[in-house]
N, C-alpha and C positions, 0 to 999 in steps of 0.2 A: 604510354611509354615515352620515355624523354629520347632525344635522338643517340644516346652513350648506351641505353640498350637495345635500341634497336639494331644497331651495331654489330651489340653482343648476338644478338637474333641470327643476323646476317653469316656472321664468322662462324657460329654454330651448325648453318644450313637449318635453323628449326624453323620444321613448314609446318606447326603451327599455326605462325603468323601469315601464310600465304594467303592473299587476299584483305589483311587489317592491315598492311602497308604495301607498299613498295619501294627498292631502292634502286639507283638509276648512278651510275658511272661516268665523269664529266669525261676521262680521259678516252672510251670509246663511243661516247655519247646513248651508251645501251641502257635501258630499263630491265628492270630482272624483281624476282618472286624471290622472299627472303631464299628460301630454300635450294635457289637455284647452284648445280655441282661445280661452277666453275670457282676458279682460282679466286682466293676473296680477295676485293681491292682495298686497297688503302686507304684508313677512316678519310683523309682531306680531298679523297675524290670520291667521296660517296655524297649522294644528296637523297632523302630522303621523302615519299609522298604519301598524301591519304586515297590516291586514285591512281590507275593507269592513265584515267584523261589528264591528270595535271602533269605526269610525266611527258606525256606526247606532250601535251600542249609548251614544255619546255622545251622541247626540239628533239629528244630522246626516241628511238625506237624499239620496239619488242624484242628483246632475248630470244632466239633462234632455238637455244639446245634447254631453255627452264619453261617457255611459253607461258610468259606473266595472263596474258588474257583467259589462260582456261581455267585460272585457279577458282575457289567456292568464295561466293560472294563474303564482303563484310559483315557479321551478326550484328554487331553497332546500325546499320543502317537500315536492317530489318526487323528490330526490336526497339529502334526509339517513335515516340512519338510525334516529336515538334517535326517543325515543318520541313526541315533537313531528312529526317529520316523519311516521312510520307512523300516529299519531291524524289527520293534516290528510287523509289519505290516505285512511282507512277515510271519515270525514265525508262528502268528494268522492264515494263508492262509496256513497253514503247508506245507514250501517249505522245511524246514531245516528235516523233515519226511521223505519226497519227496528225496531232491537232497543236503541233507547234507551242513555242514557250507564252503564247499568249493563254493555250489551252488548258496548259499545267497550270499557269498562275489562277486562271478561274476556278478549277479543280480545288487546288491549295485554299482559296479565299485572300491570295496576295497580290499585290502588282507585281507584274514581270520583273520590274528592277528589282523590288526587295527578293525577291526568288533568289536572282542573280547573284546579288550581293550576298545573303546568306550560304548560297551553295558555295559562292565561291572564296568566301571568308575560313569554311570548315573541310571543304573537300580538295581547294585550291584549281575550279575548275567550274565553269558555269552548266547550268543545260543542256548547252548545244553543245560543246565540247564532252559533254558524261554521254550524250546520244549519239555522238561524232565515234569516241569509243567502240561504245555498241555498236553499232553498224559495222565498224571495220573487223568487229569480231565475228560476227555475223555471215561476213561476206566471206570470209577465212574459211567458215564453218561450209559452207556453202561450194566453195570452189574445192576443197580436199575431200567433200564426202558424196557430193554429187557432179553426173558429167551436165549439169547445166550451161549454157552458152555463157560465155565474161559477161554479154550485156544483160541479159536475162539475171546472171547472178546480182549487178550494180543496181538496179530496180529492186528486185526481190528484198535487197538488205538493208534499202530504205535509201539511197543515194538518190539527189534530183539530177545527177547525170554523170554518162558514163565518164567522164573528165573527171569530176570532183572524187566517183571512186578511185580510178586510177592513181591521182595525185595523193589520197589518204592513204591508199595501202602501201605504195610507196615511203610513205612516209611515216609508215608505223611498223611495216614490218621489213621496209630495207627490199623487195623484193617486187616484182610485177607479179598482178595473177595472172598468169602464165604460168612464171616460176615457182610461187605457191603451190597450183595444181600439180605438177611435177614433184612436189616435195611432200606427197602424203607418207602420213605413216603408216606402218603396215597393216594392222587393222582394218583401219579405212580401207587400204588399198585390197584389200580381201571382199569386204563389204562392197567395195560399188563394181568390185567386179563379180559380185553375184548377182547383180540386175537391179534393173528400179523397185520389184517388189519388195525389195529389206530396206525399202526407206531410205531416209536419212540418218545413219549411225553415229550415234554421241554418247560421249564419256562423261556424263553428271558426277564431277567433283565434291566430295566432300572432307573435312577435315575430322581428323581423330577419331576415334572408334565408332562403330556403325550398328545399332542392331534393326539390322533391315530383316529378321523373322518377325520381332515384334511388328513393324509398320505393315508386312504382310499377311501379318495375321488379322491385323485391326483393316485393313481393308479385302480381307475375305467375307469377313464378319459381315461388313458394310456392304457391298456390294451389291449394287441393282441389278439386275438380268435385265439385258439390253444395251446397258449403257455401261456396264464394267465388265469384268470377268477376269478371273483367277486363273490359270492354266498351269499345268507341272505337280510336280510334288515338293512336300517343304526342305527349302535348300535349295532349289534350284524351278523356284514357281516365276511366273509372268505376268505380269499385272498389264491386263489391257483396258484400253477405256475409248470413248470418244467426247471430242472438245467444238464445243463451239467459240470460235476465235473473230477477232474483229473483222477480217478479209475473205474468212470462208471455214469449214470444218477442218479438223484431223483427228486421226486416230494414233497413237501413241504406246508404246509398248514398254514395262520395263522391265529389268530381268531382278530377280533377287541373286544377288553372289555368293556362292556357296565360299564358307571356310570366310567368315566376318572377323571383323579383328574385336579380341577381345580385351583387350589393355591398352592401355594408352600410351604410347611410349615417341622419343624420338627417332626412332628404328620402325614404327610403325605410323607416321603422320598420319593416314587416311587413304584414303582411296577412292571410287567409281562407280554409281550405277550404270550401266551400260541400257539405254534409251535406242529404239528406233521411233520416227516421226513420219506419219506418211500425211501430208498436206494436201488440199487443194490448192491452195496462196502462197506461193514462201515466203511472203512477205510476213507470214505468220510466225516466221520459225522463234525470233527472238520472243515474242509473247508464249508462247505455247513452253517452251526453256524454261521460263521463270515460272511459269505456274507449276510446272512440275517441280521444279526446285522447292515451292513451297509446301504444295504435296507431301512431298518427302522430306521437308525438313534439312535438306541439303547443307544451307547458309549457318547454319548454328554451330556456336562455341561450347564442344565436350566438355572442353576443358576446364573456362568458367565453371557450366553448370554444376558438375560432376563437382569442382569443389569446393561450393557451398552448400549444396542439400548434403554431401559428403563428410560433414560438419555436424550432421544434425544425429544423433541416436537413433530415430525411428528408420529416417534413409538410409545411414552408412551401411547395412548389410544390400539394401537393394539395389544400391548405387554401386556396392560392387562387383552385384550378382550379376549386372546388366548395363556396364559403361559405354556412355554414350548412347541413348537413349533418347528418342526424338520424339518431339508433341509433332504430330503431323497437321499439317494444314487442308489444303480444297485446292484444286483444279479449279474450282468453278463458285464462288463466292455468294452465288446467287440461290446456285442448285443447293450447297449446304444448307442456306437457309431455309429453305422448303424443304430438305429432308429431313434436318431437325425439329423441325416442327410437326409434320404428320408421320414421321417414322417409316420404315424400310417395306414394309407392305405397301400402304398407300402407295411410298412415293414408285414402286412397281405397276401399281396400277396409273398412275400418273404418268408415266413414261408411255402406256400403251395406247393412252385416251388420246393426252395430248402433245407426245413426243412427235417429233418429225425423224420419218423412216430417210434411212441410207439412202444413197444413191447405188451405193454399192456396199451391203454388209458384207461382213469380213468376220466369220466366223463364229463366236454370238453376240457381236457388238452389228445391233442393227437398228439404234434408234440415238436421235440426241435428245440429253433432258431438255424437257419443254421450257421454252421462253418466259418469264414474269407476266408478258403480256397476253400468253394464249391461257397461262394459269389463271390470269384474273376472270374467265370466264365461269371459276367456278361458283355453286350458289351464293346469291351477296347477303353478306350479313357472317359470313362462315372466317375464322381465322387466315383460312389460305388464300381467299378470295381477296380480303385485308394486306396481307402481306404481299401477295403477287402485285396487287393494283398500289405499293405503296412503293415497291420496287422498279417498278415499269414507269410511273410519274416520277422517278427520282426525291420521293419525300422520303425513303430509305437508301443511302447509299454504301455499298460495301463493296467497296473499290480498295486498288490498292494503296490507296493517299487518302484514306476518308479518316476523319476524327474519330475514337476511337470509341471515346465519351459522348460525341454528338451523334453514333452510330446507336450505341448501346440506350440512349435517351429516347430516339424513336422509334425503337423497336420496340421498346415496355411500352410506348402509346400506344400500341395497337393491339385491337382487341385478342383475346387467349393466349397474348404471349407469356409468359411468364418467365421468372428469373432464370430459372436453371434450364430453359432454351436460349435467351440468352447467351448464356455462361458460353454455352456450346456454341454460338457463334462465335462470338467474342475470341475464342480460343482458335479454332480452325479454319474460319472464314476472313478473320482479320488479324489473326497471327500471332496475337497478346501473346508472350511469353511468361507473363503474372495476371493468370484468371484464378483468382476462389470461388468455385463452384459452389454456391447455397447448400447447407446443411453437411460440409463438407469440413473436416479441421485442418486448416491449414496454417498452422502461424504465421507471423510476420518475420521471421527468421528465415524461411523458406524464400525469401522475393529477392530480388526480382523473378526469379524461378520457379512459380508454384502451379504451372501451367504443366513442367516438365515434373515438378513432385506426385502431381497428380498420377500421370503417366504411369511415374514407375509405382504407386500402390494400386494402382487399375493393372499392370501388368502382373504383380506380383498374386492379385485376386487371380487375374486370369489363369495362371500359373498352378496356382490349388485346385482349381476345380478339375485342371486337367490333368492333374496327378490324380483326384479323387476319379475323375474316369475313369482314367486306363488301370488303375487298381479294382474298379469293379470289373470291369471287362477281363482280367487276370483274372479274379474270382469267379465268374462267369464263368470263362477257359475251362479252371479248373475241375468246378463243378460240373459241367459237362463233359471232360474229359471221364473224373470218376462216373458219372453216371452210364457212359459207355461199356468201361469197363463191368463197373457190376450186371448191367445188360448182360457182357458175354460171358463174365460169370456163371449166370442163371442158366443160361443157353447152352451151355457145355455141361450145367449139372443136369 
């Protein structure tokens, strides 16, 4: 988009775009989310940005009443490949937290400076400034949803001391945390006055239409006993899981929202998973965020999608049986690949051999998936064994900045893999939004998107069989109903 429609974006309030830009107000020095309801300002004091960090790092602070920081991440930056896209990725995964811009450039395969210079040539804002970001959103998240103490919260959100938090939140959102914690919304303010056992309550954004049945149905389907679990009935089910995270475990909860939007419109932008997180680390909490965000497909553009397969004859009826429609991704990059490989049995019994039990289960989440490295224990010479030990020595990486092609190349090295496990990595472990799945017809008309086409003819299968159930089950009914009757028929003659 050139900056004339962005503009138009802006004047229109279309969120949209919330999250593919930002615009920022020289005359109150404010940054804001296209969509934001205030009075629009005038094109010659509007400046435009590809981040919240290049805002901040202009001098500019967070909009009070539109909250630029909570919006759904950029699809651009979760769907490209080069090194831009794979760097915005690792950040989100908070590596540059972790193991600093020296860490990410070995990760990427670049020097720190090129790192730099590319991020901050395309996003206007380097590493440290995109994790500077994060952090201050973090710390946000942190001080309005839990009573954690200010210093414990500056730690927790990755600050190397309580000064330099002070001074960033200050400087981002106009306010001290103090006066942040005072300014929760109601929600929250519901939530952390029911105790520490509801976690930490958060609003997972996403943009334009949602069908969170289908994702919860494809992870009922899926589901290990132990390490996941379904609860509720459909419409209003809970998806629980447990994560193994860089600082320690958690457990994770999310709800499906009854009454999904079903059209796309700008009256209906988007809306919310509602997330609880219960941690051991908070320093977890921004890693733990993003994986679910991929999980669920959060970050993705309906809108694209929807109209280019919506283009195609085969799709157009499915795509508008079912807008906005999400390729789900993994929690756990690792774990996918081992359960696509030996499948939902095994990977049940895997769980029980060689999972590591709770400290405290919590309902029927009472194991984490096994490690790569306690997997490689199993018989050597055997595919799993292969893979776990190929995992654990890092000669397979499936991270969130790994090559996508240089992933996909050492995975067919190893012995029993074959393509169409692959494919399935490829798709949910590393997020491709254009997989063709082997033996599968997918034109070249369908891409970049054929990850998401797939989706909706797998959904649309799933769809049939279970209308051909519950019409035997009717039939069944029925039959049984008449057969009662003619019983008391009999029984009365």
């Amino acid at each position: 988009m050139d900056e004339e429609s962005r503009y138009e974006a802006v004047r229109s309030r279309d969120a949209r775009f919330d999250g593919e830009f930002f615009f920022a107000v020289v005359t109150t020095g404010i940054y804001c989310r296209p969509s934001c309801p205030a009075v629009t300002p005038k094109r010659r004091n509007v400046r435009f940005f590809a981040t919240a960090a290049a805002a901040q790092g202009s001098g500019f602070r967070a909009c009070r009443r539109c909250r630029p920081d909570a919006v759904p991440g950029s699809a651009e930056w979760n769907a490209r490949a080069d090194v831009v896209g794979r760097a915005v990725r690792l950040i989100g995964d908070g590596v540059v937290d972790r193991e600093g811009v020296a860490g990410l450039a070995v990760r990427l395969g670049y020097s720190a400076r090129q790192v730099q210079r590319q991020l901050t040539a395309e996003l206007g804002a380097g590493p440290v400034a995109l994790a500077r970001a994060q952090r201050a959103h973090t710390a946000r998240v942190l001080v309005q949803t839990t009573d954690l103490p200010i210093t414990d919260v500056a730690f927790a959100a990755g600050f190397a001391s309580v000064r330099q938090f002070n001074d960033t939140i200050r400087a981002v959102y106009a306010s001290t945390p103090t006066e942040l914690r005072t300014a929760k919304a109601p929600h929250v303010a519901r939530a952390t006055a029911a105790g520490p056992s509801v976690g930490i309550p958060l609003r997972l954004a996403y943009r334009g239409p949602y069908q969170s049945a289908a994702v919860f149905d494809l992870l009922a389907r899926e589901a290990v006993p132990g390490v996941e679990e379904i609860v509720g009935s459909p419409g209003r089910r809970t998806y629980r899981r447990t994560l193994r995270l860089p600082y320690g475990t958690g457990i994770v909860a999310v709800d499906e929202r009854p009454g999904v939007l079903k059209a796309a419109s700008l009256a209906h932008p988007g809306g919310w998973l509602d997330a609880r997180l219960h941690l051991t680390d908070h320093r977890d909490l921004t890693t733990a965020v993003q994986r679910l965000r991929r999980l669920f497909d959060l970050d993705a553009d309906p809108y694209a999608v929807d109209e280019r397969l919506g283009e195609d004859p085969r799709l157009a009826p499915l795509v508008a049986a079912s807008p906005g429609l999400r390729s789900p991704g993994t929690a756990d990059p690792e774990e996918l690949a081992v359960r696509a490989l030996v499948g939902p049995a095994e990977a049940e019994r895997l769980v029980r051999r060689y999972g590591k039990t709770l400290d405290a289960p919590s309902g029927g989440l009472t194991h984490l998936f096994p490690e790569p490295s306690a997997l490689a224990e199993a018989p050597p010479g055997e595919p799993l064994s292969a893979l776990a030990t190929a995992l654990a020595d890092g000669t397979v990486r499936l991270d969130a900045g790994v090559d996508r092609d240089d992933a996909q190349a050492a995975l067919l090295a190893l012995p029993g893999m074959d393509a169409a496990t692959v494919a399935v990595i490829r798709t949910r472990a590393l997020g491709d939004p254009d997989v063709a799945p082997p033996g599968t017809d997918t034109p070249d008309a369908w891409r970049p998107w054929r990850s998401y086409a797939v989706q909706h003819l797998r959904h649309a299968q799933h769809a049939q069989h279970a209308q051909h159930a519950q019409r035997e089950q009717h039939v069944e009914h029925a039959e049984h109903v008449q057969h009662l009757r003619t019983a008391g028929e009999l029984e009365h003659r």
